[in-house]
C-alpha positions, 0 to 999 in steps of 0.5 A: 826908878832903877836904883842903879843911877849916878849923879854927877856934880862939881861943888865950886868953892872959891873966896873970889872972882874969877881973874884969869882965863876966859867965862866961868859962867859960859864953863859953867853951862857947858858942864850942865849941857853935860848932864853934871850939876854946877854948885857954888859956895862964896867964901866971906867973912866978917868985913865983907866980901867983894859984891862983883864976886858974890854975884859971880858966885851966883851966875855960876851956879844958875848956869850950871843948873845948880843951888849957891851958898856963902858961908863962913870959912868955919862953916864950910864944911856943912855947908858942902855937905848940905848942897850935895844932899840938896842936889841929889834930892832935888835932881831925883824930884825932877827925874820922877816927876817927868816921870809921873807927867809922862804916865800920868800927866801930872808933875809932883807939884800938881798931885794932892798934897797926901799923894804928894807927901808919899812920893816925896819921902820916897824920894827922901830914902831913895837919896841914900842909895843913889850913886853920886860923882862929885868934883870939888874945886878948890880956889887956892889963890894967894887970898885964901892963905889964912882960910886954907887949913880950915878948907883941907880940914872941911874936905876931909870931914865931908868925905869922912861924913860919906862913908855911911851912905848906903849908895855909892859915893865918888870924889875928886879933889882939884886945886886951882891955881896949880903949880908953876903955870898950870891952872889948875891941880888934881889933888884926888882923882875918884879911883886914887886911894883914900888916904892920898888925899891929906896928903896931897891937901897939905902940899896945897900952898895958896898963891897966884891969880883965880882961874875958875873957868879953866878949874871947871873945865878941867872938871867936867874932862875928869868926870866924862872921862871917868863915866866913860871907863867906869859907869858905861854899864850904870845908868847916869842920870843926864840931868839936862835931859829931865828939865820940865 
C-alpha cells in the first residue's frame, strides 16, 4: 500500500436532534458515497438525554459508514481523539483486505491467526504515517450554552494531540448554527493558520435551533473542494470503493 494516501472524515458532535433543515441521515449517505467517513459523537449528561436524539446520533453515523459515541461533555475530548484513530485503522483494514481477497482470495478475517496478527500490527504502524482530513462539526444551538467552554477546549486539545503524528494531518472547524440566518459557520478552514482557530472558537455564542444535515452538507463542499486544489496529486482513499 503507497504510504501517500489521505482519509477523509467528518466528526459530528451535537447534544440534540436535528431541528431545522431536511434529513441528516440522507447527508450523511451522501458524504459516504463521497468516499468521507461520517462519526457521530451524542453529547449527554447526567439527567438523561432525549432517546429520538440518541438514536438520531446512531443513524447518522451508520449511514455515513462511520462508528458513534455518547460521551460526557468532560470526556469530549478523548472521546474524539478515539474515533479518529478508530476510522483510520478501521478503514485501512478494510483497504488491505480487499487488497489481500483480490491477490489471494482471502480477507483478514479468514487468515490464520499468526498471519492475521502480522498483518494487523502493520496495519497498526502504518496508521501514524497516513494523511488524514477531518471536519469537525460543532452544534452550537441555544442548548449547548453551558457545554461550549468545555467543547472549544476539546477541539484545541485534539488538535494540539495531533501534532505528533508522523502523517499528515488536516482540520476544518465548522459551527452550526452560523450567524444571523445562516446555517452554519466555518470557523477553520484546513489551509488557515493554526492560531485562528481559538480565536474564532471564542467568537462561537451558542443560540438557535439544530441544522445538522445543512452543517454536513456544508462538510462534504469544504472537503471536495479542498481534495480538488489540494491532494489531485495524492492518492485519497475512496472508502466507498473497498466495501467487502
Amino acid at each position: 500500500m503507497e504510504r501517500d494516501v489521505t482519509i477523509k472524515q467528518i466528526i459530528l458532535v451535537t447534544d440534540g436532534q436535528s431541528n431545522v433543515g431536511s434529513n441528516p441521515v440522507e447527508s450523511a449517505a451522501k458524504a459516504y458515497r463521497n468516499g468521507i467517513i461520517v462519526n457521530t459523537i451524542g453529547i449527554v449528561d447526567q439527567k438523561g438525554s432525549d432517546e429520538d436524539a440518541l438514536n438520531e446520533i446512531v443513524h447518522i453515523a451508520k449511514a455515513g459508514g462511520g462508528s458513534y459515541e455518547y460521551s460526557y461533555i468532560d470526556e469530549l475530548f478523548q472521546t474524539m481523539q478515539s474515533l479518529t484513530y478508530k476510522t483510520v485503522n478501521q478503514t485501512l483494514q478494510e483497504v488491505v483486505s480487499k487488497q489481500l481477497k483480490e491477490m489471494i482470495g482471502q480477507d483478514i478475517n479468514s487468515m490464520e491467526p499468526a498471519s492475521r496478527s502480522k498483518i494487523l500490527n502493520y496495519i497498526d504502524s502504518f496508521s501514524d504515517d497516513v494523511g488524514v482530513q477531518c471536519c469537525i462539526l460543532l452544534d452550537s444551538s441555544g442548548s449547548m450554552a453551558n457545554k461550549i467552554h468545555v467543547a472549544r477546549h476539546s477541539i484545541l486539545d485534539l488538535i494540539h494531540s495531533f501534532k505528533g503524528r508522523r502523517g499528515k494531518m488536516d482540520v476544518a472547524v465548522i459551527a452550526f448554527p452560523g450567524e444571523d440566518t445562516h446555517a452554519c459557520k466555518v470557523l477553520h478552514n484546513f489551509d488557515d493558520a493554526p492560531d485562528r482557530l481559538e480565536r474564532s472558537l471564542y467568537d462561537v455564542e451558542p443560540k438557535g435551533g439544530t441544522p445538522t444535515a445543512l452543517a454536513i452538507e456544508e462538510a462534504i463542499k469544504l472537503i471536495n473542494k479542498s481534495n480538488m486544489v489540494r491532494f489531485k496529486d495524492s492518492e485519497v482513499i475512496e472508502v466507498n470503493e473497498y466495501i467487502i
